[in-house]
C-alpha positions in Angstrom: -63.7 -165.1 -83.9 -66.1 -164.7 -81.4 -65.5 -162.6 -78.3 -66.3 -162.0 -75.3 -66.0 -158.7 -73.1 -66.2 -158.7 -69.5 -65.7 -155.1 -68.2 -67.5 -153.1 -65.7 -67.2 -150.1 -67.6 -69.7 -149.1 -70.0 -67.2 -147.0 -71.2 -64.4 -149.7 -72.0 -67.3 -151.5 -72.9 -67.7 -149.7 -75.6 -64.5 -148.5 -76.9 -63.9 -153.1 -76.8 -67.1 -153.6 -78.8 -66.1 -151.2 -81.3 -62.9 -152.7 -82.1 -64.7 -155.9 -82.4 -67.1 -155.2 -85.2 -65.4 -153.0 -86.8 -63.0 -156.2 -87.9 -65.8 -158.8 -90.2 -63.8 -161.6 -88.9 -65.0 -160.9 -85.3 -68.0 -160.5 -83.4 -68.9 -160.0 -80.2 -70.1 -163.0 -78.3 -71.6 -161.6 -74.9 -70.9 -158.7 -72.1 -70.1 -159.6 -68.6 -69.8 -156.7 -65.7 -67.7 -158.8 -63.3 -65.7 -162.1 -63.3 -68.6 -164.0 -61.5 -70.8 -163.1 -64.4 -68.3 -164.3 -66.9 -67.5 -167.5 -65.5 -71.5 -168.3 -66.0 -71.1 -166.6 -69.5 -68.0 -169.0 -70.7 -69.6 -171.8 -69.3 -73.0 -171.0 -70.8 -71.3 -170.2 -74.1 -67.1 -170.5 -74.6 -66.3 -167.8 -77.0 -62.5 -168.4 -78.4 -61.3 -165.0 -77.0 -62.1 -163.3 -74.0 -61.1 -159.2 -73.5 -61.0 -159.6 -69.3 -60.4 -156.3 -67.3 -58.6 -156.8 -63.8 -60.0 -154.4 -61.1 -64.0 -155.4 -61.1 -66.4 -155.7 -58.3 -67.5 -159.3 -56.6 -64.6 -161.3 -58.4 -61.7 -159.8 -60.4 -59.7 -160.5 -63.2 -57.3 -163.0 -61.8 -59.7 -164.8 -60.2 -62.0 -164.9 -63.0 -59.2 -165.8 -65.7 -58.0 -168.9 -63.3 -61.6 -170.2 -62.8 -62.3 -170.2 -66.6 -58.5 -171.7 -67.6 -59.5 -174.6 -65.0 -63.1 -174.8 -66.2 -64.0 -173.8 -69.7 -60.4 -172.7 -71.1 -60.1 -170.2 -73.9 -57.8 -167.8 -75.4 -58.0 -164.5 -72.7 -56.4 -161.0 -73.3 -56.2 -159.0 -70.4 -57.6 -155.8 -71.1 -56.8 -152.9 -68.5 -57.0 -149.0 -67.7 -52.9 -148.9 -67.8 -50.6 -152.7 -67.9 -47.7 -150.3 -65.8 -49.6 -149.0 -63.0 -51.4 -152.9 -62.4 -48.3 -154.8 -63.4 -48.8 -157.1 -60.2 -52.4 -157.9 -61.0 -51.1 -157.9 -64.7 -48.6 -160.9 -64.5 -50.6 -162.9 -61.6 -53.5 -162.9 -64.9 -50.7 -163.9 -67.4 -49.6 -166.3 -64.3 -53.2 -167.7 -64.4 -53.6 -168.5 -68.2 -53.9 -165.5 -69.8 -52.0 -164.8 -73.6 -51.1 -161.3 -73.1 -52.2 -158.1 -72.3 -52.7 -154.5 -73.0 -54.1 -151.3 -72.6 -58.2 -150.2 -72.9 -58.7 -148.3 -76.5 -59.7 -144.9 -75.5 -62.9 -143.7 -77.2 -62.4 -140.7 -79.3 -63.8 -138.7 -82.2 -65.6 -141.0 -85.2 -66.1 -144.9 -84.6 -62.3 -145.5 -84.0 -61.0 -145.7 -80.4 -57.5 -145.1 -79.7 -54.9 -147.6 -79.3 -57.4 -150.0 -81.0 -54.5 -151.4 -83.4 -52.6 -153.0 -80.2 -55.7 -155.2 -79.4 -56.3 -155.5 -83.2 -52.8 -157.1 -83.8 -53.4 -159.3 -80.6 -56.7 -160.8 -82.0 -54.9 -161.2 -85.1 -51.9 -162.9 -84.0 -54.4 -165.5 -81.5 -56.8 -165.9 -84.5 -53.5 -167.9 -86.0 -52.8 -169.9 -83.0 -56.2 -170.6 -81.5 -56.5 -174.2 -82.4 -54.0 -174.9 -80.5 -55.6 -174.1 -76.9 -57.3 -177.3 -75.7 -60.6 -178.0 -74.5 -60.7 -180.4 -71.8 -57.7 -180.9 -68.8 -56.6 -184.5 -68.5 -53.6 -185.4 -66.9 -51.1 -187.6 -68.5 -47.9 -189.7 -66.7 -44.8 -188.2 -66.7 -42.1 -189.4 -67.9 -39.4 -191.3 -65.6 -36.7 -188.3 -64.5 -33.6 -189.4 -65.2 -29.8 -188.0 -65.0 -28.6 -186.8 -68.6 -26.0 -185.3 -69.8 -24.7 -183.3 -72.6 -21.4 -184.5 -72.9 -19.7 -181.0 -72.5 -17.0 -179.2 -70.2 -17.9 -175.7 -69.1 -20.6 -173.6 -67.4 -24.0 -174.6 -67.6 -26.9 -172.1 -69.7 -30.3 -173.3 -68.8 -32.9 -171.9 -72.3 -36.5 -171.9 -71.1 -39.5 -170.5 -73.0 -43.0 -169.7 -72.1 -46.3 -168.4 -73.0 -49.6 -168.4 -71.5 -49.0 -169.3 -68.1 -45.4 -168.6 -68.2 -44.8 -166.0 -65.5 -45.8 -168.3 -62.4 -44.7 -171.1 -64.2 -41.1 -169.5 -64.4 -41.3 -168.2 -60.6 -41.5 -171.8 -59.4 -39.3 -173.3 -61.4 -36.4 -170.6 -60.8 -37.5 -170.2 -57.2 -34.9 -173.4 -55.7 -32.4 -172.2 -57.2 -30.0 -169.6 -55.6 -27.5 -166.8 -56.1 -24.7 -168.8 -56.3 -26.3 -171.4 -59.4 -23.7 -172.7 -61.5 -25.9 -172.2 -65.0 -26.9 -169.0 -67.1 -30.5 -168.8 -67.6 -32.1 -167.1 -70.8 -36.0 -167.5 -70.5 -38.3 -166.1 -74.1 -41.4 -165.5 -72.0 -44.0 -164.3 -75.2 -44.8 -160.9 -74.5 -45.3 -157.4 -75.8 -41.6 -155.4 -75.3 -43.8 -152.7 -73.3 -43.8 -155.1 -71.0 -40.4 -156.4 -70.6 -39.7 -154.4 -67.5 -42.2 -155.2 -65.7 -41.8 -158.8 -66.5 -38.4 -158.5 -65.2 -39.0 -156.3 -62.0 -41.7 -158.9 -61.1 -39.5 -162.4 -61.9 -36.8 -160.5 -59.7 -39.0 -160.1 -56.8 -40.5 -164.1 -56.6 -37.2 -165.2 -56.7 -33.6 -165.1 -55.4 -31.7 -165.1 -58.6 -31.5 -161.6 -60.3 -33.3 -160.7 -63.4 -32.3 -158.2 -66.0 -33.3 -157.1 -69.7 -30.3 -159.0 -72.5 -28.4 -155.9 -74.6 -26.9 -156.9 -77.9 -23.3 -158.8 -77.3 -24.7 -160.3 -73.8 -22.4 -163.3 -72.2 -24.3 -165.2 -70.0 -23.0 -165.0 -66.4 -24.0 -167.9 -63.7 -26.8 -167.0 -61.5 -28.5 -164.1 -63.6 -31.7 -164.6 -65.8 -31.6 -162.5 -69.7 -34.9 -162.1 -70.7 -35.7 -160.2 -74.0 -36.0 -156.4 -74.2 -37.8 -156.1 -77.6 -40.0 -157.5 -80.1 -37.1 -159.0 -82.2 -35.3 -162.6 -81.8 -32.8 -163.3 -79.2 -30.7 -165.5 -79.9 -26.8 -166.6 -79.5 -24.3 -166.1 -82.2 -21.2 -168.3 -83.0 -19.3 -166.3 -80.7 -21.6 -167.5 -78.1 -22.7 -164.2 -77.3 -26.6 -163.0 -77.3 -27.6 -160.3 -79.9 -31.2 -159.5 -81.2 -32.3 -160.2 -84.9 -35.7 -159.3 -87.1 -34.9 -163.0 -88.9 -36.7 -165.2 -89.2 -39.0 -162.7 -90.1 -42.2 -165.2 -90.6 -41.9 -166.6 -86.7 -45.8 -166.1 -85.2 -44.1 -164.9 -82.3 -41.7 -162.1 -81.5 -38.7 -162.7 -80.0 -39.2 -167.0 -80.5 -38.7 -169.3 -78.0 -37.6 -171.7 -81.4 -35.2 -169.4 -82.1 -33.4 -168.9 -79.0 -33.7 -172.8 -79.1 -32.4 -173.0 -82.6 -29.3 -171.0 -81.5 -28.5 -172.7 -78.4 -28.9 -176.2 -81.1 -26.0 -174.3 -83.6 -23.7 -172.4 -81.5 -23.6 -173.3 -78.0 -20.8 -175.2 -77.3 -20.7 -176.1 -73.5 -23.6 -178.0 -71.5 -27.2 -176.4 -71.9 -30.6 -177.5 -71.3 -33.6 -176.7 -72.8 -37.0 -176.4 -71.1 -40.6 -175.8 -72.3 -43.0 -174.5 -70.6 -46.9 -174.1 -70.3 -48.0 -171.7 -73.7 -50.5 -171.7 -76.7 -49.3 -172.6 -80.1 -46.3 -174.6 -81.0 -43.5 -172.2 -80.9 -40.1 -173.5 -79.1 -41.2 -177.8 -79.9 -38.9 -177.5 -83.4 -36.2 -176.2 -81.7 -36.3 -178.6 -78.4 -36.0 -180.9 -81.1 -33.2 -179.5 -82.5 -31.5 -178.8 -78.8 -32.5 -183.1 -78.3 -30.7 -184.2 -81.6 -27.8 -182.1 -80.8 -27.0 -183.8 -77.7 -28.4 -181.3 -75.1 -30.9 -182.8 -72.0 -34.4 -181.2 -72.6 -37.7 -180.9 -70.6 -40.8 -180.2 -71.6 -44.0 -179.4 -68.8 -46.4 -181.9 -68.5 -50.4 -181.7 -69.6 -52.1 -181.7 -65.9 -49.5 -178.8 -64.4 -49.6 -176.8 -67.7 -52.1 -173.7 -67.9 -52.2 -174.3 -71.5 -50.8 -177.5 -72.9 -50.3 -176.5 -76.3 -46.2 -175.3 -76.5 -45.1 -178.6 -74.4 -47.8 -180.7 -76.3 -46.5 -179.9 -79.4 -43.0 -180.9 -78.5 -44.0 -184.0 -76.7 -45.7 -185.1 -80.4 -42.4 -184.5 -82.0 -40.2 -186.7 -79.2 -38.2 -183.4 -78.5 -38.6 -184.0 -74.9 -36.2 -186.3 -73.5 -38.1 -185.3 -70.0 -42.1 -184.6 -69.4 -42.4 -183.6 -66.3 -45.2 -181.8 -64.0 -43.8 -178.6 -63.0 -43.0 -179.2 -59.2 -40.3 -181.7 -60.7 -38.7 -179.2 -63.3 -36.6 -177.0 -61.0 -34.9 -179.9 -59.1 -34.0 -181.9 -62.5 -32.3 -178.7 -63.4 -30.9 -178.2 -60.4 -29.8 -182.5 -60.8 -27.9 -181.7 -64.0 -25.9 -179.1 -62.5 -24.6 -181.1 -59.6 
């Protein structure tokens, strides 16, 4: 792949470059010092990944990463001094269209920089997916919202999954509805575990619903969000309760927003809906499906609202969506089905 690093450090600079060639199946494609610079740059010449650093002088990070998803979009990693200590900066960039972030490699003795293997297995896993991001924003009409329903007694569970994009995305959606919402809410938001707290501190703060990590034997309660703690499938048992598995073990992404789906499809046996969000790739479309043929309502974002239409794309191909809607509409069908 070719990549591009835009970091005002020479230093970081450096320690990025050398993860990059020391891989054949990468090079680097250009060096920006600041996000004005690499909004020219990707215009000038779209590499498929960027490596974007947050804190930089004339126009930062966020900024830069939402001018580029709206103009010239491509895959973008957000690469910073610490993810913890800029998790606010961190999620707004996720918020804007980035994939995923993670820490600078630190230079260090030889031609290896430390913590070089976290970026490595990033690249990897987006070198798998990349086909998926699309090139050009057109907006497409959404479907007519209508009032479905699952044809089951009990409280509600509301199964949304996201990717790039996804943190804002779920802030707005969740952000109607309050404390005393009749529904359950498990969101796969694809994400490194590292940064599952801060993912969930975050949520917890844009809206009024609480927000909390899922532990193995989990019920859902009404009016809290589960989101996963760890890099391993969460999913519901027959029981109905939520516990984390390693299978399927060939899943692109870790925890799966097909799995959860899948689960929801098999074991779930009161009303649920499932929603799809904006995200790269095609994870969570088979498993809308299944949730659709099962009976259950299901929603998928629509192309002109979605950061990157590649997740709700690919299960608006498949007819898993019984809903496409732009994402302003999303929270009050929810809330519709619950009344």
């Amino acid at each position: 792949m070719r990549i591009g690093i835009v970091n005002d450090s020479a230093t970081a600079t450096e320690a990025l470059r050398r993860v990059i060639v020391a891989s054949t199946d990468h090079t680097v494609a250009w060096l920006a010092a600041n996000g004005i610079e690499a909004v020219q740059r990707c215009a000038d010449d779209r590499p498929d990944v960027i490596l974007m650093d947050l804190i930089m002088p004339e126009m930062d990070g966020v900024a830069a990463t939402r001018r580029i998803m709206a103009e010239t979009p491509c895959a973008i990693i957000v690469v910073t001094a610490s993810v913890a200590e800029t998790s606010g900066r961190v999620f707004a960039a996720l918020g804007a269209g980035a994939l995923d972030a993670v820490n600078t490699p630190q230079l260090a003795g030889g031609n290896e920089a430390a913590g070089a293997q976290a970026l490595r297995t990033k690249l990897e896993m987006i070198g798998r997916l990349i086909g998926a991001i699309p090139l050009q924003s057109s907006a497409v009409p959404a479907t007519k919202e209508r009032r479905v329903s699952s044809g089951r007694g009990g409280q509600w569970l509301l199964a949304i999954g996201a990717s790039a994009g996804g943190p804002a995305a779920l802030a707005e959606v969740l952000s109607g509805f309050g404390k005393a919402t009749a529904a359950a809410i498990v969101v796969v938001q694809h994400l490194d575990e590292q940064f599952a707290p801060g993912l969930a501190q975050w949520l917890g703060q844009q809206i009024a619903l609480p927000v909390r990590l899922a532990v193995d034997g989990d019920i859902p309660v009404a009016g809290t969000v589960l989101l996963p703690s760890r890099a391993d499938h969460l999913v519901f048992s027959e029981r109905g309760t939520l516990h984390y598995t390693p299978e399927p073990t060939d899943y692109a992404y870790r925890p799966s927003v097909d799995a959860l789906f899948e689960s929801v499809a098999l074991h779930w046996r009161r009303p649920a809906a499932g929603v799809l969000l904006t995200g790269m790739g095609r994870d969570g479309a088979r498993g809308l499906k299944k949730m659709r043929d099962a009976g259950f309502p299901t929603i998928a974002q629509d192309r002109a609202t979605s950061a990157v239409y590649g997740m709700p794309k690919a299960a608006a191909e498949l007819g898993a969506a019984e809903q496409i809607l732009p994402l302003a509409r999303i929270g009050p069908a929810l809330r519709h089905l619950l009344v």
